[in-house]
C-alpha positions in Angstrom: -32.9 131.4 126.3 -29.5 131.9 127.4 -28.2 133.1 130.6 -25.9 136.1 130.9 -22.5 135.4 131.7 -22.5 138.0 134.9 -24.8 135.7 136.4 -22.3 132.8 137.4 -19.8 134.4 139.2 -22.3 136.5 141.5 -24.0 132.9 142.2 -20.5 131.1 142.6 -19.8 134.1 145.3 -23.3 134.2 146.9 -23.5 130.7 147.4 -20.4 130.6 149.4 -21.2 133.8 151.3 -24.7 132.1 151.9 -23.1 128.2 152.8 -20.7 130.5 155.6 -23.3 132.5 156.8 -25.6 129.3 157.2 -22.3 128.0 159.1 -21.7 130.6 162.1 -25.1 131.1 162.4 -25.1 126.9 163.0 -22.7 126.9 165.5 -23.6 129.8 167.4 -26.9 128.6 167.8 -25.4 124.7 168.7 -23.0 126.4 171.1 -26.0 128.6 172.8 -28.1 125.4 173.3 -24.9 123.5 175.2 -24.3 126.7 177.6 -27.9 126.5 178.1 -28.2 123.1 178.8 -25.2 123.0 181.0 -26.9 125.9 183.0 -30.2 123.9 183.6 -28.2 121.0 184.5 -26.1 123.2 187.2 -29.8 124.4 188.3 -31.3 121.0 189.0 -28.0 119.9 190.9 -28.3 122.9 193.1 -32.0 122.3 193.8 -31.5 118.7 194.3 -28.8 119.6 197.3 -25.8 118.4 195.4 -23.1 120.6 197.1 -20.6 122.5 195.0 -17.8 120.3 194.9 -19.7 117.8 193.9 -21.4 119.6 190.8 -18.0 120.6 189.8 -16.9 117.1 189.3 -19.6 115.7 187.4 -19.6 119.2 185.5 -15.7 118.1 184.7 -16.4 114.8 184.3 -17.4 114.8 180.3 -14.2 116.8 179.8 -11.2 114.7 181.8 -9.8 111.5 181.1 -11.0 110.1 184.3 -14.0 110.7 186.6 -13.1 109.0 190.0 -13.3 110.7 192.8 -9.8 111.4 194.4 -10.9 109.7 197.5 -11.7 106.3 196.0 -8.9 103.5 195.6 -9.2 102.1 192.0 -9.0 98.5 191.9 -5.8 96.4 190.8 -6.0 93.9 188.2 -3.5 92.0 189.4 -4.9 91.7 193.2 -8.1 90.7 191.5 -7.0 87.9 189.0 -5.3 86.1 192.0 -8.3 85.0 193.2 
């Protein structure tokens, strides 16, 4: 039994049609589940008492280099090795 030759191509071009399709729907659904997290997260903070200053830096936290609080002194390793 042999297969028509039509039939490549139109599977060639579904298949990528269905692997980019498969793709957005992925990372809408991954991006929905972080927004929703994030919310819950901002939900528990607020019912725990956190005030808003401080949700905002934890919220920033994950996405800055550093997450000290401006107030704190950060130690020096040279002060620290003298000893």
């Amino acid at each position: 039994m042999e297969m028509p030759q039509e039939v490549i191509p139109l599977v060639a071009i579904g298949g990528g049609m269905l692997i980019g399709i498969v793709a957005i729907i992925c990372g809408t659904t991954i991006t929905l589940y972080k927004i929703h997290r994030q919310s819950n997260l901002k939900h528990m903070m607020l019912e725990a008492g956190m005030p808003p200053h401080e949700i905002e830096r934890v919220i920033n936290c994950g996405q800055q280099e550093s997450c000290k609080d401006p107030k704190q002194n950060s130690y020096n390793t040279k002060s620290v090795s003298s000893y």
